[in-house]
Backbone as XML, in Angstrom:
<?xml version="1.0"?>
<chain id="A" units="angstrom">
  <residue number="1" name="UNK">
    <atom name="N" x="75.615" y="55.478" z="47.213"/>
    <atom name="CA" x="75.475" y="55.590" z="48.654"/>
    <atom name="C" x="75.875" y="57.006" z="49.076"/>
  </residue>
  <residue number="2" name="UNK">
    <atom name="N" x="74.956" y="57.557" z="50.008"/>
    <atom name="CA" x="75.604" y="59.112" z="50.381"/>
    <atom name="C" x="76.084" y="59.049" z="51.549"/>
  </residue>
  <residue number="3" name="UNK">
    <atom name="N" x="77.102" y="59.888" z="51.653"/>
    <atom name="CA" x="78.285" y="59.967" z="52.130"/>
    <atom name="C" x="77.790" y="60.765" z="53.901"/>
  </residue>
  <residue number="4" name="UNK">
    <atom name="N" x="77.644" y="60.028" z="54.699"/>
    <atom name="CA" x="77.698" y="61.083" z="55.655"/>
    <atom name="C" x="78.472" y="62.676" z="56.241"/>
  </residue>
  <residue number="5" name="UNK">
    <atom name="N" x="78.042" y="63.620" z="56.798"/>
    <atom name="CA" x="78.608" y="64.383" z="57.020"/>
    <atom name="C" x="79.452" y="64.087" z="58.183"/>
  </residue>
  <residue number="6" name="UNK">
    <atom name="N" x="81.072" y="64.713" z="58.791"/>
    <atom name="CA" x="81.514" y="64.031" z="59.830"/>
    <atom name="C" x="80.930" y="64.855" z="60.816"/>
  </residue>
  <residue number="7" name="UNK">
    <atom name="N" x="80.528" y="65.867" z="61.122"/>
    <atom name="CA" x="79.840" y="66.323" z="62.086"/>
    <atom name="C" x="78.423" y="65.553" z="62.918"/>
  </residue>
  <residue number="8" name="UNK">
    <atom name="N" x="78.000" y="65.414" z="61.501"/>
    <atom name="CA" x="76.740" y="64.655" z="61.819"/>
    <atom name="C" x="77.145" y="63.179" z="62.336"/>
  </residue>
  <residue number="9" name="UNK">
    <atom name="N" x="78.237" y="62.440" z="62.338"/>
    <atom name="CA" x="78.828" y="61.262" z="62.895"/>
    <atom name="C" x="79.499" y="61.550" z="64.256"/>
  </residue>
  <residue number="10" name="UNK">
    <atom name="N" x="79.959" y="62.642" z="64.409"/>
    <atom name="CA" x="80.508" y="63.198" z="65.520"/>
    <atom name="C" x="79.069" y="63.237" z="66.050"/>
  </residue>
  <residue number="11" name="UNK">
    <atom name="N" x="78.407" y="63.826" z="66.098"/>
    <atom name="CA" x="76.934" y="64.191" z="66.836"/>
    <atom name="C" x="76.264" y="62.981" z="67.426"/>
  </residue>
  <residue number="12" name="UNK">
    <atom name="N" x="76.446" y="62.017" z="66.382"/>
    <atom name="CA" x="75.193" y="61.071" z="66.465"/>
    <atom name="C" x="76.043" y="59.958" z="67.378"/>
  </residue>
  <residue number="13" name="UNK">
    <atom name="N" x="77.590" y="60.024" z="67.646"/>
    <atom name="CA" x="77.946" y="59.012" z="68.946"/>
    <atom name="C" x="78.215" y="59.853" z="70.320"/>
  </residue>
  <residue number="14" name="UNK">
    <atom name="N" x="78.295" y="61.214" z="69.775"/>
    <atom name="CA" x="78.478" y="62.261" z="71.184"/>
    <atom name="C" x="76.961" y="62.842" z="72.228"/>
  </residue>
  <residue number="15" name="UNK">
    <atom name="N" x="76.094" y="62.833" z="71.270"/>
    <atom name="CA" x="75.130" y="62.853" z="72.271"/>
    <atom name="C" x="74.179" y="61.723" z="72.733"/>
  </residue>
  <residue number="16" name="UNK">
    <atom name="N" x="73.893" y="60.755" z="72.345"/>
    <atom name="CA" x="73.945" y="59.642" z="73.172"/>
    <atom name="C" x="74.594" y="59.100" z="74.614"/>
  </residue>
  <residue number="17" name="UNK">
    <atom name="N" x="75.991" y="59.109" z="74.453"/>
    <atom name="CA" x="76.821" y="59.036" z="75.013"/>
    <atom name="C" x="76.426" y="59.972" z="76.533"/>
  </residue>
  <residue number="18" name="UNK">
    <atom name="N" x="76.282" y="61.369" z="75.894"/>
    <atom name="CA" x="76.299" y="62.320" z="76.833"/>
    <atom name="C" x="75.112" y="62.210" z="77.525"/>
  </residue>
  <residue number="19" name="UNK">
    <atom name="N" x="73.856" y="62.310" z="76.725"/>
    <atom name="CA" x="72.429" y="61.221" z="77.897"/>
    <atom name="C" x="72.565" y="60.394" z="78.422"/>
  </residue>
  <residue number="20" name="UNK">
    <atom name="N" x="73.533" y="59.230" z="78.281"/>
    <atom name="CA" x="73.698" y="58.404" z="78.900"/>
    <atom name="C" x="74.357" y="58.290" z="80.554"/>
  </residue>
  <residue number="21" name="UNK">
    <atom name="N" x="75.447" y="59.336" z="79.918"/>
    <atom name="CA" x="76.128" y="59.653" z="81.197"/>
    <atom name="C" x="75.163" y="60.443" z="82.288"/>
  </residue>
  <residue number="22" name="UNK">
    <atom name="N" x="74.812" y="61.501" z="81.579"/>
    <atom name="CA" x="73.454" y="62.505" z="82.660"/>
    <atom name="C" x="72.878" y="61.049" z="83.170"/>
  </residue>
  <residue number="23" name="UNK">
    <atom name="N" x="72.173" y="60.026" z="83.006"/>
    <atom name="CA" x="71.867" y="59.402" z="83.618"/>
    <atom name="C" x="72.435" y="58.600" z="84.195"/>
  </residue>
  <residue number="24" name="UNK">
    <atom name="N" x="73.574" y="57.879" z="84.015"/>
    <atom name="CA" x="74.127" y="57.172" z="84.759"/>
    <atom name="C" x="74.906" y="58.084" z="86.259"/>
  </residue>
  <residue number="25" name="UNK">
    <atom name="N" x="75.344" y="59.518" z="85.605"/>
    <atom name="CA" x="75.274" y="60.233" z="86.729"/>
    <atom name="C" x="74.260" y="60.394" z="88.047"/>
  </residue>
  <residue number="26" name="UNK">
    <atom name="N" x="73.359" y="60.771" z="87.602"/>
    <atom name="CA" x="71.982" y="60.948" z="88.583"/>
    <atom name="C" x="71.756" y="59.731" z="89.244"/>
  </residue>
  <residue number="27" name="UNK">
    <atom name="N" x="72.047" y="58.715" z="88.629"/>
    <atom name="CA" x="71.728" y="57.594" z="89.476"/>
    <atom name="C" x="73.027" y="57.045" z="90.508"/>
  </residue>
  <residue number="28" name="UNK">
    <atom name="N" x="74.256" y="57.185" z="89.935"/>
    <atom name="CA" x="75.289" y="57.164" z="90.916"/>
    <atom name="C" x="75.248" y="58.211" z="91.807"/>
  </residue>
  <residue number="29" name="UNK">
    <atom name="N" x="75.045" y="58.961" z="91.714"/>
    <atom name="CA" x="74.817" y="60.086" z="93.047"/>
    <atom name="C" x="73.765" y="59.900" z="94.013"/>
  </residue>
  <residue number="30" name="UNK">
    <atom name="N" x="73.012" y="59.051" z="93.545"/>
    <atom name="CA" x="71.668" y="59.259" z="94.432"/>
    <atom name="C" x="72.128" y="57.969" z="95.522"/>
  </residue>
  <residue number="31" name="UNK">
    <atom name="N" x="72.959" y="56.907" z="95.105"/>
    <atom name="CA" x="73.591" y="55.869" z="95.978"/>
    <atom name="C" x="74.536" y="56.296" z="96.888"/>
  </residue>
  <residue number="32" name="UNK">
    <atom name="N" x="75.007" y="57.486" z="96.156"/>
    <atom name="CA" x="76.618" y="57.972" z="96.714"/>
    <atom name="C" x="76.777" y="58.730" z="96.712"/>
  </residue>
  <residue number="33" name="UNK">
    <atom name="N" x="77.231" y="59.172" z="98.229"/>
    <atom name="CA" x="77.287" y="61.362" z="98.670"/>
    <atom name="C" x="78.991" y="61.375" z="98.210"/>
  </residue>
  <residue number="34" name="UNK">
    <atom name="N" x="79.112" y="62.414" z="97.552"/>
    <atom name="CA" x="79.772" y="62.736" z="96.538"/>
    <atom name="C" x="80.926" y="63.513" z="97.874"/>
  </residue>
  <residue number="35" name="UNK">
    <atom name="N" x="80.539" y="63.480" z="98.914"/>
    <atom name="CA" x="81.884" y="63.508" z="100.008"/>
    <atom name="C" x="82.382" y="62.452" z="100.563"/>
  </residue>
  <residue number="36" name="UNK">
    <atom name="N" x="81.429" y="61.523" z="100.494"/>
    <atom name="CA" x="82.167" y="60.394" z="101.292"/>
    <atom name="C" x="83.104" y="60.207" z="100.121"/>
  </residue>
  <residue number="37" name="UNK">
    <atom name="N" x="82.792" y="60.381" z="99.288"/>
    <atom name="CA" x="83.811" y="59.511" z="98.072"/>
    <atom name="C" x="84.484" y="60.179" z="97.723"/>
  </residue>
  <residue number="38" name="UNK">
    <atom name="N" x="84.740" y="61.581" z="98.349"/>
    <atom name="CA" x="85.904" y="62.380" z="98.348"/>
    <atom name="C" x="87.177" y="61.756" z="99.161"/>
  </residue>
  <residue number="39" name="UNK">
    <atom name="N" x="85.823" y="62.085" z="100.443"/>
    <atom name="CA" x="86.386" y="61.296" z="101.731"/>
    <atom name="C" x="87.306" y="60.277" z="101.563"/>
  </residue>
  <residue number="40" name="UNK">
    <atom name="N" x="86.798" y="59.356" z="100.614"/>
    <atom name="CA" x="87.852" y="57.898" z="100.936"/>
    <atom name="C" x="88.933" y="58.315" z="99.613"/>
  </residue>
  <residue number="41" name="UNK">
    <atom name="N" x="88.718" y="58.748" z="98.994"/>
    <atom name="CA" x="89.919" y="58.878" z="97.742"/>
    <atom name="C" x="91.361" y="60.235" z="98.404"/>
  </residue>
  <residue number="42" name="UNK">
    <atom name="N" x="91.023" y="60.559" z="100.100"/>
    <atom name="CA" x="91.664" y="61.268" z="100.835"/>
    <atom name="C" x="91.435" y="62.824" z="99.958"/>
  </residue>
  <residue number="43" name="UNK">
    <atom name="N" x="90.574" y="63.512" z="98.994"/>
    <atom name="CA" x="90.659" y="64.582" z="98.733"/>
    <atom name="C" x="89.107" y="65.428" z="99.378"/>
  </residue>
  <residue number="44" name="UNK">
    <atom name="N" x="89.783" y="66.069" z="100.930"/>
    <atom name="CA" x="88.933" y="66.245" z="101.648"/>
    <atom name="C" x="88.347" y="67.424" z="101.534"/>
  </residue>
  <residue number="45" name="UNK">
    <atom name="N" x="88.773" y="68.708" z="100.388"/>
    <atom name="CA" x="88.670" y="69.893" z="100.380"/>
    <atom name="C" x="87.601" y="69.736" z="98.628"/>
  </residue>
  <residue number="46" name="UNK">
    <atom name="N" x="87.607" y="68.542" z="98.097"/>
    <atom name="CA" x="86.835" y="68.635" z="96.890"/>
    <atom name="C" x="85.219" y="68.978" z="97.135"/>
  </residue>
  <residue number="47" name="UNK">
    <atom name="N" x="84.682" y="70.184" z="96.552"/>
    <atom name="CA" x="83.193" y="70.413" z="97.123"/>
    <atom name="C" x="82.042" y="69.381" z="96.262"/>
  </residue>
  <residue number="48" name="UNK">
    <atom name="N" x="81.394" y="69.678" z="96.699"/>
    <atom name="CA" x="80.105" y="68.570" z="96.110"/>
    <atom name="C" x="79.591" y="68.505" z="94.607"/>
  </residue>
  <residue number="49" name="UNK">
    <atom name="N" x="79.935" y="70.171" z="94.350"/>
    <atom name="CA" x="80.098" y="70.066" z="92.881"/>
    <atom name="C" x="81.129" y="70.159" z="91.754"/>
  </residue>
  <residue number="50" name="UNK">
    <atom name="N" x="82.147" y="70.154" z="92.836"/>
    <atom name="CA" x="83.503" y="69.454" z="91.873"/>
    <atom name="C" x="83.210" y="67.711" z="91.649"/>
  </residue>
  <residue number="51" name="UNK">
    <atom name="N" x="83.011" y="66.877" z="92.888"/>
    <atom name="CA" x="82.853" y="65.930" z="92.490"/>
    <atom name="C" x="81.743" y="65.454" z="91.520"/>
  </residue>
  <residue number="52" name="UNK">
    <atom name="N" x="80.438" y="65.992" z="91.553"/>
    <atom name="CA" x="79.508" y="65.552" z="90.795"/>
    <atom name="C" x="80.257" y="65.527" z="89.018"/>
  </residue>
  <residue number="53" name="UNK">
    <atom name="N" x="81.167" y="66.984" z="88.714"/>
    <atom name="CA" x="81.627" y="67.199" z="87.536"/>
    <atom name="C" x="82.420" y="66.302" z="87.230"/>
  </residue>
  <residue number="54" name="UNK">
    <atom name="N" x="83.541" y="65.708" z="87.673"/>
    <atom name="CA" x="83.921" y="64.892" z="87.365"/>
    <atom name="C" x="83.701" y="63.832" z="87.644"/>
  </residue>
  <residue number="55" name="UNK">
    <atom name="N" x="82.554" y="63.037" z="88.017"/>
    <atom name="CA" x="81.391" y="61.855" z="87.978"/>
    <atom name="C" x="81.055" y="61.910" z="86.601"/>
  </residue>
  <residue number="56" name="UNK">
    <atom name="N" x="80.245" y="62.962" z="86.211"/>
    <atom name="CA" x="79.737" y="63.292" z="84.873"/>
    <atom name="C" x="80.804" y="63.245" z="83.607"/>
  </residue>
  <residue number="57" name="UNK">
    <atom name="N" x="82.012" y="63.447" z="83.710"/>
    <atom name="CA" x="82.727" y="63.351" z="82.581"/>
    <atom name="C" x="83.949" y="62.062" z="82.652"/>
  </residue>
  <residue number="58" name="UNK">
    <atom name="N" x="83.674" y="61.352" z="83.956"/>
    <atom name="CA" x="84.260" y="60.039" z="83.621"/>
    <atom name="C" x="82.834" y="59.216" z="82.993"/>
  </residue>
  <residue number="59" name="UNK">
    <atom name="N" x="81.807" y="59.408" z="83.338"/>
    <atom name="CA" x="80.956" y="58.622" z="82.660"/>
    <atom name="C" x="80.638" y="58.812" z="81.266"/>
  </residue>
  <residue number="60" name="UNK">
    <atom name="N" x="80.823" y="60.078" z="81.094"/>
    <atom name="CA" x="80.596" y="60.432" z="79.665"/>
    <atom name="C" x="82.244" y="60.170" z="78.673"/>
  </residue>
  <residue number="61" name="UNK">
    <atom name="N" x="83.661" y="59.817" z="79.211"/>
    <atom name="CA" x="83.928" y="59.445" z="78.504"/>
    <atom name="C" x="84.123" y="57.546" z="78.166"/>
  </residue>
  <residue number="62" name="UNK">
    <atom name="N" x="83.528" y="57.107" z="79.647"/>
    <atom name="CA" x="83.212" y="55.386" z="79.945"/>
    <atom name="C" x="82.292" y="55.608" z="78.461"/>
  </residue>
  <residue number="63" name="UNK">
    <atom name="N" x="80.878" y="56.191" z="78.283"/>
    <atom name="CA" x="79.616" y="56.031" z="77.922"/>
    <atom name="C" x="80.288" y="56.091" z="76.368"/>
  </residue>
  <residue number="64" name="UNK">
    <atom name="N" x="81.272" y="57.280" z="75.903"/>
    <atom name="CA" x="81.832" y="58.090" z="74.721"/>
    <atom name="C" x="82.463" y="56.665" z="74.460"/>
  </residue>
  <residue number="65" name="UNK">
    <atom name="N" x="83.298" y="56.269" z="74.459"/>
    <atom name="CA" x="84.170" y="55.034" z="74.276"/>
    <atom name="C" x="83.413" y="54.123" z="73.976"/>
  </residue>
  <residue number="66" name="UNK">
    <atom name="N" x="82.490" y="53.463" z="74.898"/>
    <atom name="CA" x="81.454" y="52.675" z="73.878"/>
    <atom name="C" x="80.781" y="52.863" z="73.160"/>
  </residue>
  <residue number="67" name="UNK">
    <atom name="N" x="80.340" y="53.907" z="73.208"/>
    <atom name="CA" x="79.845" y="54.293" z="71.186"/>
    <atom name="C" x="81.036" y="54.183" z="70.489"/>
  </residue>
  <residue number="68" name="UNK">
    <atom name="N" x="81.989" y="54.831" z="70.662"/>
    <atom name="CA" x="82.819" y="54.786" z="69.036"/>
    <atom name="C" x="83.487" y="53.610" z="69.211"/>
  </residue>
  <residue number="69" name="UNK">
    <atom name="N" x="83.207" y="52.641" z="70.128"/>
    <atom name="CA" x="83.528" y="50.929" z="69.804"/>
    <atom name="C" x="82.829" y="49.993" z="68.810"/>
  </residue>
  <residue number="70" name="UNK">
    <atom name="N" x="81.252" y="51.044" z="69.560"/>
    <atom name="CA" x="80.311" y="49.625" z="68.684"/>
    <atom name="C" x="80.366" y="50.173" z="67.373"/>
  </residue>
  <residue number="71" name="UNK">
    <atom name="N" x="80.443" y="52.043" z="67.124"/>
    <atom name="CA" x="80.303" y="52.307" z="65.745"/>
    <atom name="C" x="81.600" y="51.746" z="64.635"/>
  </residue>
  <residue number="72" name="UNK">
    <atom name="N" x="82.420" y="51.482" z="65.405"/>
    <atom name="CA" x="83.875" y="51.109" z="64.847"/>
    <atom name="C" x="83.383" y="49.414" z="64.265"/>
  </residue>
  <residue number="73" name="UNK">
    <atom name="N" x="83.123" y="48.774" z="65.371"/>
    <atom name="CA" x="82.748" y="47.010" z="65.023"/>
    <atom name="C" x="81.490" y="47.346" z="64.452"/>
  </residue>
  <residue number="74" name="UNK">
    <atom name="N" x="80.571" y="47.899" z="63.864"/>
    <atom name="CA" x="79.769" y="47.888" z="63.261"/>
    <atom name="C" x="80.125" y="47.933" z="61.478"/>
  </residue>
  <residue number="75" name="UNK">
    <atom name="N" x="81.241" y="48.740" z="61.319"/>
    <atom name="CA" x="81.858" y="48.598" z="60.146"/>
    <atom name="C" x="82.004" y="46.961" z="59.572"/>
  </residue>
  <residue number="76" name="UNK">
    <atom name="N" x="81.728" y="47.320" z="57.749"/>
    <atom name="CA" x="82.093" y="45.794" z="57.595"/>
    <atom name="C" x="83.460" y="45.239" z="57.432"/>
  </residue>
  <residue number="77" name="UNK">
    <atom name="N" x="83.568" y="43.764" z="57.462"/>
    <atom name="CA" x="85.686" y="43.970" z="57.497"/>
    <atom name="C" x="85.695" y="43.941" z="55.747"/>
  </residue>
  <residue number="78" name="UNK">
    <atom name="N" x="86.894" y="44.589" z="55.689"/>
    <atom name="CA" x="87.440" y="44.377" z="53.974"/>
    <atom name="C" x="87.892" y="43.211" z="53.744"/>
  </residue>
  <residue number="79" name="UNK">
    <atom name="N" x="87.066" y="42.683" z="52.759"/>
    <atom name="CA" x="87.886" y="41.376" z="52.054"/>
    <atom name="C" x="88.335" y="41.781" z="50.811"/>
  </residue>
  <residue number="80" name="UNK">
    <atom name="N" x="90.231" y="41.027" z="50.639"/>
    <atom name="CA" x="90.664" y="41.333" z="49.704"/>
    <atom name="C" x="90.513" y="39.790" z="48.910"/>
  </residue>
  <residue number="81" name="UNK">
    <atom name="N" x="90.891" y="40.273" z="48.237"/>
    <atom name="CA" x="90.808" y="39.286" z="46.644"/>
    <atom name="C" x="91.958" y="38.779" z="46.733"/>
  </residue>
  <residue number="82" name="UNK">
    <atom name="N" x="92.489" y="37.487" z="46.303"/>
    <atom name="CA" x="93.706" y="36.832" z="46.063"/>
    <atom name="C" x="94.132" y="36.885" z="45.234"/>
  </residue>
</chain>
């Protein structure tokens, strides 16, 4: 069996993840002006593209976390011998 590279495992749950978020971004923004929701979290001086940025990288680490969940439970379990 060949051995993956860890980069290439790093890659293959990090950019997924990160498309995922670009989209789940774009679509939460388009519901939600990124001041009102300044607005109510009381941070009234955050500009429109501070909030979008950190929209984008809570989703991308929501999106990041479930990849390296399912890649984790995708592993098989070890059975030991008695």
């Amino acid at each position: 069996m060949v051995e993956i590279p860890f980069i290439q495992r790093v890659i293959a749950v990090a950019w997924p993840s990160f498309l995922t978020a670009g989209l789940a971004t774009i679509l939460f923004f388009v519901a939600f002006d990124p001041q009102d929701l300044a607005a109510l979290l009381g941070k009234t001086k955050s500009s429109r593209m501070g909030v979008y940025t950190v929209g984008f990288f809570l989703f991308w680490l929501l999106t990041l976390t479930s990849c390296l969940l399912t890649c984790y439970f995708q592993r098989p379990c070890e059975t030991k011998n008695a």
